[in-house]
C-alpha positions in Angstrom: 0.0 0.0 0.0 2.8 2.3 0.9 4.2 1.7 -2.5 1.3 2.3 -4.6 0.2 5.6 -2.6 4.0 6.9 -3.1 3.7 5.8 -6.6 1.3 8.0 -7.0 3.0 11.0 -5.5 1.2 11.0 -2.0 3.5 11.7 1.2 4.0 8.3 2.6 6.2 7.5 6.4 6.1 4.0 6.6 6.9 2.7 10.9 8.9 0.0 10.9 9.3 -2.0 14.8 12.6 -3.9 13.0 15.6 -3.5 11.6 16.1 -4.5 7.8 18.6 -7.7 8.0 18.5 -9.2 4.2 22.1 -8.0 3.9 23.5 -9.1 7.8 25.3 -11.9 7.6 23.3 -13.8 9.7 20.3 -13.6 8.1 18.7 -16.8 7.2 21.0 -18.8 9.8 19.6 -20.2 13.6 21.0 -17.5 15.5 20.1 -14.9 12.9 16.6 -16.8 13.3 16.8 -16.2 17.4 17.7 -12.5 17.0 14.9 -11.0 14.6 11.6 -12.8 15.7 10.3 -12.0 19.5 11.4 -13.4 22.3 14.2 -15.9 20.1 11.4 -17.8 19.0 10.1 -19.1 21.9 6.8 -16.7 22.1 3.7 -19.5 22.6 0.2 -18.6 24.0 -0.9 -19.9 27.8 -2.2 -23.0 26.2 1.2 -23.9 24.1 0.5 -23.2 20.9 4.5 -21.8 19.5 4.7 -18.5 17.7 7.5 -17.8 15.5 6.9 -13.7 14.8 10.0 -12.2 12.8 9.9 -8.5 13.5 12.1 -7.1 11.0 11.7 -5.5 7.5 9.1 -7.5 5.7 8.0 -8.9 8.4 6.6 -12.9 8.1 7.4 -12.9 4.3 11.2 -13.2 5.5 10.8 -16.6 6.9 7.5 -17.9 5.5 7.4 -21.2 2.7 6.8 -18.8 0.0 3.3 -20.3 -0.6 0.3 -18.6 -2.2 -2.7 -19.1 -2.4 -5.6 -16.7 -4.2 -8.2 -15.2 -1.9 -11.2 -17.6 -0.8 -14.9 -16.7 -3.0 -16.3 -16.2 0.7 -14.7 -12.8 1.1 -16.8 -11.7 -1.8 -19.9 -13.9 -0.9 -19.9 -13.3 3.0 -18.1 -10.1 3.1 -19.1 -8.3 -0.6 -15.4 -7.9 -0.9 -13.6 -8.4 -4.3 -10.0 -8.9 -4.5 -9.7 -11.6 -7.5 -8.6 -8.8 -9.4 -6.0 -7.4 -7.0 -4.4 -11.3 -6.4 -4.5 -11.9 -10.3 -2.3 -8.6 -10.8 0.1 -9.7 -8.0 0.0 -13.1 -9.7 0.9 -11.4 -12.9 3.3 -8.8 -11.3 5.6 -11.0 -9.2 5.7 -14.7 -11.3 3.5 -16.9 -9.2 3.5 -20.1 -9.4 4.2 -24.0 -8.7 8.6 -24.6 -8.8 9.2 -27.0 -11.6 8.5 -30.4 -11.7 12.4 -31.4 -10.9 12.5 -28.7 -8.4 9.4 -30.0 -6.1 11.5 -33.1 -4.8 11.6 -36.4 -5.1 10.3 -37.1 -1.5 7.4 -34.5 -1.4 6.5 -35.7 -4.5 6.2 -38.8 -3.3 3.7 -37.9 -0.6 1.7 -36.4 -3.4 1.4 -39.3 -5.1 0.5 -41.9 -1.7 -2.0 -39.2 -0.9 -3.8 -39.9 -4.4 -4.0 -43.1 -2.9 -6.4 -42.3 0.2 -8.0 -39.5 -2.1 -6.8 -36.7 -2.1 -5.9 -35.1 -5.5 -2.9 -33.2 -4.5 -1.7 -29.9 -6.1 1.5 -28.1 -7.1 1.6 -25.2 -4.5 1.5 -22.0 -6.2 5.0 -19.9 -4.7 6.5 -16.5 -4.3 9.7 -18.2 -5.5 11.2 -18.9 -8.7 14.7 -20.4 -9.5 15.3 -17.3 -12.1 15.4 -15.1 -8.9 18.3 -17.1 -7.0 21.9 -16.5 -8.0 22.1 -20.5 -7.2 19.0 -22.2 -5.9 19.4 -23.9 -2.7 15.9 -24.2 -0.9 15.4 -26.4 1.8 13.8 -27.2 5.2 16.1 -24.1 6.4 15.2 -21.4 4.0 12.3 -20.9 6.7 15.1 -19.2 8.6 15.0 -16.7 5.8 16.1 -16.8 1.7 19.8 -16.5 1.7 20.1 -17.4 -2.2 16.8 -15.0 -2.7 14.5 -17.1 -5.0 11.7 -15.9 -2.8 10.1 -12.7 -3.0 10.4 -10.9 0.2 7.7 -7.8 1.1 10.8 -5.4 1.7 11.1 -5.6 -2.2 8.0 -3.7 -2.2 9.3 -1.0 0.6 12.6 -0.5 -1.4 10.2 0.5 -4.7 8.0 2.7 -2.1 11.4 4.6 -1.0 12.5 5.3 -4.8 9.1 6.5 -5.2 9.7 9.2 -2.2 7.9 7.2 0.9 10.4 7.9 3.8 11.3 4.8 6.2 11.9 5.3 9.5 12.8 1.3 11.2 13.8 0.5 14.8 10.4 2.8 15.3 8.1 1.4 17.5 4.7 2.6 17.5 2.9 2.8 20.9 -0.9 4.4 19.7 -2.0 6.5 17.8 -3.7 10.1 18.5 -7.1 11.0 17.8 -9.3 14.6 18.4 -12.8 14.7 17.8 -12.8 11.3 16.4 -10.3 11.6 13.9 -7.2 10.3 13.7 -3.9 13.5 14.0 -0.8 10.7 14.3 1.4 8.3 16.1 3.4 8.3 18.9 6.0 6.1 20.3 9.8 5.4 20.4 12.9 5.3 17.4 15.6 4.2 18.4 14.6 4.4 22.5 13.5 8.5 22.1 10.1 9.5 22.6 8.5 11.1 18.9 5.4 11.9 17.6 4.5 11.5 14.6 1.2 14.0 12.5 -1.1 12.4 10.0 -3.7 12.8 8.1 -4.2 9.2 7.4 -2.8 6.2 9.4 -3.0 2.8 8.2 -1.3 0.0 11.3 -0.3 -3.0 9.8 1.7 -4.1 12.7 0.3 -7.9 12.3 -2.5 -9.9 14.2 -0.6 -9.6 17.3 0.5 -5.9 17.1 -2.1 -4.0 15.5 -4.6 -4.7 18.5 -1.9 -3.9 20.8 -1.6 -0.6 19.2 -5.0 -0.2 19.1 -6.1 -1.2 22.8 -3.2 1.5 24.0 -5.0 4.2 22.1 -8.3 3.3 24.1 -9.0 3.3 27.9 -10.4 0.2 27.1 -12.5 -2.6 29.2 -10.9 -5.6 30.8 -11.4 -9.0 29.2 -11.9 -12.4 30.6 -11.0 -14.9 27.6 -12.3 -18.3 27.6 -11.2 -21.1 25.4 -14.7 -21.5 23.9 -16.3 -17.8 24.1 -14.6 -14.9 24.9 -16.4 -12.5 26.7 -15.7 -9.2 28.1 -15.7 -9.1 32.2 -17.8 -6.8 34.2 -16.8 -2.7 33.8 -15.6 -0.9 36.4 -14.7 2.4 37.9 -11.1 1.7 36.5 -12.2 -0.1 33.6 -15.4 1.6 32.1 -16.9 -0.1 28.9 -16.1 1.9 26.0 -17.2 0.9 22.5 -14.3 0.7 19.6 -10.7 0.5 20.0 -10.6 -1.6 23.3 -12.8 -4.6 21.4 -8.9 -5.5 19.8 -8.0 -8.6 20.4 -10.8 -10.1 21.8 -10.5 -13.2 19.8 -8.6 -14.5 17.3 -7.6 -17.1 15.0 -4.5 -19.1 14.2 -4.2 -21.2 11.7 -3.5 -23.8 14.0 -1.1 -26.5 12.5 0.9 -29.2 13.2 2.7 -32.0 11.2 2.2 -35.7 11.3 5.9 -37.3 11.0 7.0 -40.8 10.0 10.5 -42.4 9.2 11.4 -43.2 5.5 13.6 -45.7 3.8 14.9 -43.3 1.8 16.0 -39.8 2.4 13.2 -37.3 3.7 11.7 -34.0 2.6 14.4 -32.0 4.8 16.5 -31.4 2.0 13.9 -30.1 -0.6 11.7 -27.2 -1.1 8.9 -27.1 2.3 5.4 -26.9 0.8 5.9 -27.8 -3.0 2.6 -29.8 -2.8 -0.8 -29.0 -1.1 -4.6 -30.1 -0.5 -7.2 -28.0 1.0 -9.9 -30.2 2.4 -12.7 -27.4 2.9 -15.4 -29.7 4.2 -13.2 -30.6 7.0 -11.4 -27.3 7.6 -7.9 -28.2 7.0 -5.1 -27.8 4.0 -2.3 -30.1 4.1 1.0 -30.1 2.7 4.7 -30.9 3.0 6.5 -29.6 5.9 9.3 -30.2 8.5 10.9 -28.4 10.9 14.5 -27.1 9.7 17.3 -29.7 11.3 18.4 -28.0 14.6 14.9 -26.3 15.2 13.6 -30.2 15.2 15.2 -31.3 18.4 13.6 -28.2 20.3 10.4 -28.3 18.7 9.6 -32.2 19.9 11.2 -31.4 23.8 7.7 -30.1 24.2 5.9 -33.4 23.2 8.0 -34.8 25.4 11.5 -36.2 26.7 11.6 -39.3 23.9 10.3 -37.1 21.1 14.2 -35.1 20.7 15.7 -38.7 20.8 13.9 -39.0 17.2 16.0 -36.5 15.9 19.1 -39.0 14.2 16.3 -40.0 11.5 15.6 -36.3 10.6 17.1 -36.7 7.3 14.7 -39.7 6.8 11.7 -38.1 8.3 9.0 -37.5 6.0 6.1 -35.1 6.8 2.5 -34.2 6.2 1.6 -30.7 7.6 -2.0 -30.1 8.8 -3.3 -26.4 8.6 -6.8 -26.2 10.6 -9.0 -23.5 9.8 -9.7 -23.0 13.6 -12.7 -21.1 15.4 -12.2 -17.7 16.8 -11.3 -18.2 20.5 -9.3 -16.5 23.0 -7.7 -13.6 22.8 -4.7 -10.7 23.8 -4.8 -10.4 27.5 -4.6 -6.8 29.8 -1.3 -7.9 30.7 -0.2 -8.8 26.9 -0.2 -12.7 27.1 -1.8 -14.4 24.5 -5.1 -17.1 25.4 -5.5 -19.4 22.8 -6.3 -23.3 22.0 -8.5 -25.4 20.2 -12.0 -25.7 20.5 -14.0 -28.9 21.1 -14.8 -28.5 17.3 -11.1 -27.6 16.4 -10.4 -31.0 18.1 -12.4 -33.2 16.5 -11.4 -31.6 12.7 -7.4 -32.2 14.1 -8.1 -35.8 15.1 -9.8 -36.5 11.8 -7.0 -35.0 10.2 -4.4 -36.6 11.6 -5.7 -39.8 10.8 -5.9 -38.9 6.7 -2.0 -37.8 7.2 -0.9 -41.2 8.9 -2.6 -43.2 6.8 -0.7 -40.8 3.5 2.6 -41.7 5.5 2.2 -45.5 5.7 1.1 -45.5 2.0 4.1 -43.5 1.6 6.5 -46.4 3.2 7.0 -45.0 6.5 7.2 -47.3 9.4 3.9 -47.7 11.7 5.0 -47.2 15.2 7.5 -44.1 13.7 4.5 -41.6 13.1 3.5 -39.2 15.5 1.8 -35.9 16.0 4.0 -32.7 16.6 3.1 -30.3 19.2 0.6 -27.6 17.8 1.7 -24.3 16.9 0.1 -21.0 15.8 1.3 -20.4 12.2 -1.1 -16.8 11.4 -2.4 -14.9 14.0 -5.1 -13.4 12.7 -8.9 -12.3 13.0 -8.1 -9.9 16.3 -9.6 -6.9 14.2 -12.2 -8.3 12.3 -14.3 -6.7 9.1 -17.6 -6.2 10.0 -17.0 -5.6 13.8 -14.3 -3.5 14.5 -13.5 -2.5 10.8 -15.9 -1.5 7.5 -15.6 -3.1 4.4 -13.0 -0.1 3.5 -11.0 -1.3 6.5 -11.6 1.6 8.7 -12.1 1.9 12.4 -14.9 4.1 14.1 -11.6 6.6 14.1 -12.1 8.8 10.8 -9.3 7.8 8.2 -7.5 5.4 11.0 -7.6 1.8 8.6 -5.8 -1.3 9.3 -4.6 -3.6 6.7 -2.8 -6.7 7.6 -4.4 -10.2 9.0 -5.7 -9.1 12.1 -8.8 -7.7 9.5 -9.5 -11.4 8.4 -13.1 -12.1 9.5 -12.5 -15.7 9.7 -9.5 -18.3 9.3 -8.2 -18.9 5.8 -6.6 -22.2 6.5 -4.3 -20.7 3.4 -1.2 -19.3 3.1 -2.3 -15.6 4.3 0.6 -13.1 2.1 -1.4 -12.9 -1.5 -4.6 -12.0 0.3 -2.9 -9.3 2.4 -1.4 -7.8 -0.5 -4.9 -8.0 -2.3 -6.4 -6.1 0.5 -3.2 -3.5 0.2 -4.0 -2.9 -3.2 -7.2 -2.4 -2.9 -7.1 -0.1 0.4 -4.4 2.0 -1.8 -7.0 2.6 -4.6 -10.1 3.4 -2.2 -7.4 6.4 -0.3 -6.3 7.4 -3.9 -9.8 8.1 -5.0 -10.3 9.7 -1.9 -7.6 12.0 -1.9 -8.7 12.6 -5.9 -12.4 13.2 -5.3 -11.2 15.9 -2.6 -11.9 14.4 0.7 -10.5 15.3 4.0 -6.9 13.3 3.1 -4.7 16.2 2.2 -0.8 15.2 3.0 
């Protein structure tokens, strides 16, 4: 959005929390990995659920599989918003599609095929990657780290074209609220680089993610006090120190996942740790789940199973025979941010049930698939997209914006529901689209003068 608006010769300041790191030499390495997402990758919510939340330049699109997917005919049918043409011009724009057939490897494609045989008619993932991109290809399990041969398309790329178009980047900014008189939005405040600043605006667009957007937004509201439950969140009583406000302080309450978790098994030959993750997919949509090929990267596995359990890290001297089928669940909205900042979520009874069901298609793709019975296993559950704490039609208009005059939010905290999808080419279709709605307010003479 930033890019399209400077492109079009508005006055853009784009607040970035992070640093950019695509040219440290540890980016795309463990520690690099440990130093750029919060808390060194060990965020989770009070139920367990693992949060990997890169706060840097480009944000998730540093360490995500690349994947795409186009945005769901609900948001059109449920929510009368269009973005098919918005995705199909990002399509267009930035190459997507499946990696070549000798590029999707041999053991992913092998999972393909043994899923054909319980069903399932799997499909070349479409992917913000291409060989052409990459000085020498070299994707694996690890490129989740972050691209260190750049064959995938980072969302940085997009701020670098919004800076030679005149948007200014301030990073190492962290935005604390944002300031509103008469029930407009007049500007930001927070800290750069540990100083105090305030920042004046006409227009302000947070896109600070499903986590930080509602952060921002419940800090710019005396807001109630919440009591989540893992079912139905509810807000508590009001008090004389929390009165119940309408607006801002409804951030967060709720919010959706992704939830996801892979089913592993050991091979006799040598597993999908050494090839592209997510070259193949199925999305299930009568059962609420998308599967596909995934594994943890090879020193990230050992840590990931100590929460399973003491045996589960013992496991890890077949990782380069492991095979494994990823489950995505299209989970309920439950939970929520906390007054204090934790995060409350889980499954639901219903979540549940679709995992169990799930799990069971994804063994039975791994036996077919040659792996040894009593080597499969579940991994412990982690939250891949938080999402769905600001939602469209209860906190935000179809235009994206709050009851705050001109203060919008565009990221995946807006999603109404859970995609069970890769989230990025949706996010930029909402981008797009946000851009053109400002554009053609600032050109029919509205109230959004620079």
């Amino acid at each position: 959005m930033a890019r399209q608006l400077a492109r079009a010769g508005r006055q853009v300041t784009l607040l970035e929390r992070g640093r950019d790191w695509r040219s440290h030499p540890l980016y795309g390495t463990y520690l690099g990995a440990m130093l750029y997402t919060d808390k060194a990758s060990f965020l989770s919510t009070q139920e367990g659920l693992t949060i990997i939340r890169p706060l840097m330049l480009g944000g998730a699109t540093s360490m995500y599989c690349g994947c795409a997917a186009r945005p769901l005919p609900w948001w059109k049918e449920r929510y009368g918003i269009d973005l098919n043409g918005f995705a199909e011009e990002t399509i267009s724009e930035l190459q997507i599609a499946p990696l070549p057939p000798e590029l999707r490897g041999v053991a992913s494609t092998r999972l393909a095929e043994a899923a054909a045989e319980v069903g399932q008619t799997w499909q070349p993932q479409d992917k913000f990657m291409s060989p052409g991109r990459a000085a020498s290809f070299n994707c694996t399990a690890k490129c989740m780290l972050g691209c260190r041969c750049g064959a995938k398309w980072n969302a940085a790329e997009y701020v670098d074209e919004a800076v030679a178009a005149g948007g200014e980047l301030w990073t190492q900014t962290t935005v604390q609220r944002v300031l509103v008189q008469d029930g407009q939005v007049t500007g930001v405040e927070g800290t750069r680089g540990g100083r105090p600043f305030t920042l004046t605006a006409n227009v302000v667009v947070l896109a600070a993610g499903g986590l930080g957007t509602p952060a921002i937004l419940r800090n710019s509201s005396h807001g109630e006090a919440y009591t989540f439950y893992h079912e139905n969140p509810r807000p508590s009583a009001p008090s004389a120190s929390h009165p119940r406000l309408s607006g801002l302080s409804e951030a967060g309450r709720g919010l959706t996942m992704d939830t996801t978790a892979m089913v592993y098994g050991h091979a006799p030959y040598r597993g999908i740790g050494y090839e592209p993750p997510m070259t193949w997919s199925y999305a299930d949509d009568e059962l609420g789940a998308m599967f596909s090929t995934l594994i943890d990267p090879w020193l990230n596995y050992p840590i990931a199973m100590l929460r399973k359990g003491p045996a589960y890290p013992l496991t890890w001297y077949r990782w380069g025979r492991t095979l494994g089928v990823m489950i995505k669940l299209k989970d309920e909205v439950s939970g929520g941010l906390n007054e204090d900042g934790r995060i409350s979520k889980g499954l639901t009874t219903a979540d549940r049930q679709r995992l169990a069901q799930a799990e069971q298609v994804a063994r039975q793709i791994l036996l077919k698939a040659g792996c040894q019975p009593d080597s499969i296993f579940l991994t412990p559950l982690r939250g891949t997209h938080p999402s769905g704490t600001v939602r469209i039609g209860e906190m935000l208009s179809a235009d994206l914006e709050t009851e705050i005059k001109n203060l919008y939010v565009c990221d995946a905290s807006v999603f109404p529901e859970a995609l069970a999808r890769p989230t990025v080419l949706t996010i930029i279709a909402l981008a797009k689209r946000l851009a053109l709605h400002l554009g053609r307010g600032w050109i029919i003479g509205q109230d959004l003068q620079d």
